[in-house]
C-alpha positions in Angstrom: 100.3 108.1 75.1 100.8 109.3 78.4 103.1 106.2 80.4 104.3 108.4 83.8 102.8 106.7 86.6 102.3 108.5 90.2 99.7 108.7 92.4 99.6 110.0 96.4 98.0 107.6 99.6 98.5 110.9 101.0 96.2 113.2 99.2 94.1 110.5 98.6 93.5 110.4 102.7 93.9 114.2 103.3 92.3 117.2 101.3 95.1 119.5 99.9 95.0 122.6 102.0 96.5 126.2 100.6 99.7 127.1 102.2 101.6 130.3 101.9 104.5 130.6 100.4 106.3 131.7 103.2 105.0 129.1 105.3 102.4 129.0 108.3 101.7 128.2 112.1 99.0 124.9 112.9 98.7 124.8 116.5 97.3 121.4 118.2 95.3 121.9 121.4 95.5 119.4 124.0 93.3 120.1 126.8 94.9 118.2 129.9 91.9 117.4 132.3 88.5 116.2 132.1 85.4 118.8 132.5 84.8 119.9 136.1 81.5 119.7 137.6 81.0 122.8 139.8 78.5 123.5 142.3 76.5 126.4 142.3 78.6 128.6 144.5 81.2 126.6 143.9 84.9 127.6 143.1 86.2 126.9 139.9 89.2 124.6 139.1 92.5 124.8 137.1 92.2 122.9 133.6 94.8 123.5 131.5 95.8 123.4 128.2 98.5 122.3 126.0 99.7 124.5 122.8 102.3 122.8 120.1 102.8 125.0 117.0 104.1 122.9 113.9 105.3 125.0 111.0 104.7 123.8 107.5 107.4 125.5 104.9 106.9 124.8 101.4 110.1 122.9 99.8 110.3 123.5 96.0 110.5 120.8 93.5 110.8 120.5 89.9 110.8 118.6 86.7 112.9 119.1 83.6 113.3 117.1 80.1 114.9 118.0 76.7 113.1 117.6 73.3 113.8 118.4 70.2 113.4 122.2 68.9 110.6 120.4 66.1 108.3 121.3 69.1 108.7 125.2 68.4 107.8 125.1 64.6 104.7 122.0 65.5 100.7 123.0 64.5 99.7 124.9 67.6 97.4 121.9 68.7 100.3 119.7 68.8 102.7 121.7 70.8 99.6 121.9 73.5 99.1 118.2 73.3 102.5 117.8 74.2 102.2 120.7 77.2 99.4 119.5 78.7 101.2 115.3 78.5 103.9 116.9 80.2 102.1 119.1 82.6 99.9 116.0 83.9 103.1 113.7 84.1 104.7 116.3 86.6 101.6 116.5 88.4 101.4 112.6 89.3 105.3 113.0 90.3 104.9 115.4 92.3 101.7 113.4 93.8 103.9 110.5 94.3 107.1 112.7 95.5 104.8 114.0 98.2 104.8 110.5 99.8 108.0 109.6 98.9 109.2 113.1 100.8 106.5 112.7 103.8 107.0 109.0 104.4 110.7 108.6 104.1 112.2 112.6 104.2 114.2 111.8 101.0 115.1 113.5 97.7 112.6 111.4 95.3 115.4 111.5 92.6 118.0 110.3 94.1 116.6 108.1 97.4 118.9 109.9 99.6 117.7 111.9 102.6 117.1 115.7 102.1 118.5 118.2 104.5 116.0 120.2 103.2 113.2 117.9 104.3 114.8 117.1 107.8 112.9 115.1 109.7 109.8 116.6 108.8 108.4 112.7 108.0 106.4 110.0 109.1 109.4 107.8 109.5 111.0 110.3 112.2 107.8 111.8 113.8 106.2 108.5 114.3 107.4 106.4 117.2 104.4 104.0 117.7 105.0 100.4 116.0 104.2 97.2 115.7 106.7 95.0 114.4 106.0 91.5 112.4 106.7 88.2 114.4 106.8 85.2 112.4 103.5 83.4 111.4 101.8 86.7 112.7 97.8 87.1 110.4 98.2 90.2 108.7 95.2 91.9 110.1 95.9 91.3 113.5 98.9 93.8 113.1 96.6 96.0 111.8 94.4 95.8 114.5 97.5 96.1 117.1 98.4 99.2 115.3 95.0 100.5 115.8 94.8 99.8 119.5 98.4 102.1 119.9 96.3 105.0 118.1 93.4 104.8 120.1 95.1 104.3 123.4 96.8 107.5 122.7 93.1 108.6 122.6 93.3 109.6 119.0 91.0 108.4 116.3 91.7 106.0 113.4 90.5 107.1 109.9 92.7 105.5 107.5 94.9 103.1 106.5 98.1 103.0 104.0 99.2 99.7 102.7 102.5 98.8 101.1 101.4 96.3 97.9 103.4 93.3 99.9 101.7 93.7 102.6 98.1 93.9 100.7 98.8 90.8 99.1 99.6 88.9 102.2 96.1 90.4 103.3 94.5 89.3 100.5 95.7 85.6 100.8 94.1 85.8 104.0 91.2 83.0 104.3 88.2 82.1 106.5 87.7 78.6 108.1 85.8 77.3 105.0 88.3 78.7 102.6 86.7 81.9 101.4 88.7 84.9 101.4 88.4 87.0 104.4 89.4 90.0 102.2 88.0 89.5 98.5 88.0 93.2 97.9 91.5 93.2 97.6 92.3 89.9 95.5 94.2 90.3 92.0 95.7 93.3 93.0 92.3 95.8 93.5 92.7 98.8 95.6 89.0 98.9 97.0 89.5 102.3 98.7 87.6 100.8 102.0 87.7 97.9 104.2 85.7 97.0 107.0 84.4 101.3 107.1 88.1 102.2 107.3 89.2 104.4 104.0 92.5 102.5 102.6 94.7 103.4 100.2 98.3 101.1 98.4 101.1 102.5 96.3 104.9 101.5 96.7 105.9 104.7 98.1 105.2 103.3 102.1 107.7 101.0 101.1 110.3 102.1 98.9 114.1 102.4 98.8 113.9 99.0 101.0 112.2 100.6 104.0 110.0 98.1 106.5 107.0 99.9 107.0 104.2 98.0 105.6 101.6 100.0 106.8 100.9 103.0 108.6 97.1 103.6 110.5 96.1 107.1 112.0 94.0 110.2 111.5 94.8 112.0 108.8 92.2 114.5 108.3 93.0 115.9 111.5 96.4 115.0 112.5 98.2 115.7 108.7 98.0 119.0 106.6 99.4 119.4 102.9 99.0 121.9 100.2 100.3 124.1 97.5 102.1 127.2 97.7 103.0 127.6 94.0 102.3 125.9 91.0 104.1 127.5 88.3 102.8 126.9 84.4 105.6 125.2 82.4 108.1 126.8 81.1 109.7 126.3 77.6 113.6 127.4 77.5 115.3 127.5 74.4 119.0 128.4 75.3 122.0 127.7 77.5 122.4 124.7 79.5 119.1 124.3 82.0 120.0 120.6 83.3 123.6 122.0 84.1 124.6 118.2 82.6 127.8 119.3 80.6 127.7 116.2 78.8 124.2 117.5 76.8 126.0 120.5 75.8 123.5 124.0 74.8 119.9 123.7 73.8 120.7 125.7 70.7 124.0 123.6 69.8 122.2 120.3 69.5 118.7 121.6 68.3 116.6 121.3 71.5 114.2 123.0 74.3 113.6 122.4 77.4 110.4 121.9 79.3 110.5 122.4 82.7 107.7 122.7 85.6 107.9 123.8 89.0 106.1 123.9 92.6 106.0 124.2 96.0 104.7 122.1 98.2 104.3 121.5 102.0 103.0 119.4 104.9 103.3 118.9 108.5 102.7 116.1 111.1 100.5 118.2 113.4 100.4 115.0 115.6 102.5 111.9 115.2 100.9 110.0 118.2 97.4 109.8 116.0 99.6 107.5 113.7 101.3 104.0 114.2 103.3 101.9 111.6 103.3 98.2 110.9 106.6 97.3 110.0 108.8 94.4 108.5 111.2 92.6 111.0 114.7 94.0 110.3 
């Protein structure tokens, strides 16, 4: 029985994309003025036009666990059973490490900013807020969160909720006691609310950050995708974990599985997003 749990907001909101492996360009064009209406005749006018390159480099992740050598000498149907259990728990780690890395920039093993990452996340890019005030209603921060999006003149196409912040959605009641949001009660992640495509895991809030929500486009303003996915790999000898406590494969009668990829994403344009976020 497959128990590894992991799923993305992020893909979820935004179609994986290929990327190469060495990493590519996505320009954003702004275009500065309005159209000009010209006379017949009439002289043309300067427009303009603003060009930001952002460049999405893979990072490289991986997955490793020891299991006992029995795997090697298992029925052929078995040893697959157990491939494939172990290939689909690295996939939904790497589908929650993807927010985990986009959200917060950190190392999903150890919580810890990665160098590697840099400041290539939401949590750095993103400068628009709204902050909770006491008694505030839930979905009027969403809806001041919005109005920061779209006075930025950027559209609004989705919506990540941490599961706190859901729930104090979903407590939310009209004026005769009906819930305003029934879609969400016991826990439900409906995938839309009021036309707007929403998605809740614990990754927008995890390692104790504030952010409780975070509104934007992200079909347009986000890109992610695969470089590499490479098949995984069973090693039978030395000391793959580099963990001298465990000692060699071969001394203690083990293998070890192990899958790697490479991954990427860019914030093409962090004023199409705004965060919701917990009072320090």
């Amino acid at each position: 029985i497959l128990q590894t749990v992991g799923a993305s907001a992020l893909a979820k909101l935004c179609a994986a994309k290929p990327i190469p492996f060495n990493g590519q360009k996505e320009f954003t064009f702004t275009l500065d003025k309005e159209i000009d209406v010209v006379a017949e005749n009439g002289a043309k006018t300067k427009g303009g036009a603003t060009v930001a390159p952002v460049t999405i480099v893979p990072v490289k992740v991986e997955y490793g666990a020891r299991v006992s050598d029995e795997f090697l000498y298992a029925a052929e149907d078995a040893r697959l059973d157990i491939l494939t259990s172990f290939a689909e728990g690295f996939a939904r780690k790497v589908a929650r490490g993807l927010d985990l890395m986009a959200f917060h920039g950190v190392n999903p093993r150890t919580g810890s900013a990665s160098s590697v990452i840099g400041t290539n996340h939401f949590d750095s890019k993103v400068t628009q807020a709204v902050t909770i005030q006491g008694e505030d209603k839930p979905d009027d921060n969403i809806e001041a969160a919005v109005a920061l999006v779209q006075g930025s003149e950027r559209e609004v196409n989705g919506l990540v909720l941490a599961p706190v912040f859901k729930s104090e959605l979903a407590k939310q009641k009209t004026a005769d006691g009906a819930k305003l949001y029934p879609q969400l009660a016991w826990g439900s992640n409906p995938g839309e609310i009021n036309g707007l495509r929403v998605e809740s895991n614990t990754t927008l809030s995890a390692n104790s950050s504030l952010d409780r929500a975070l509104v934007g486009d992200f079909i347009n303003a986000f890109r992610w995708g695969y470089a590499k996915e490479i098949p995984v790999e069973v090693i039978k000898y030395g000391n793959p974990d580099n963990d001298p406590t465990l000692g060699d494969l071969k001394g203690h009668n083990q293998v070890y599985l192990r899958a790697e990829a490479y991954i990427g994403w860019g914030i093409l344009d962090p004023a199409a997003f705004a965060f919701v976020k917990a009072g320090a």
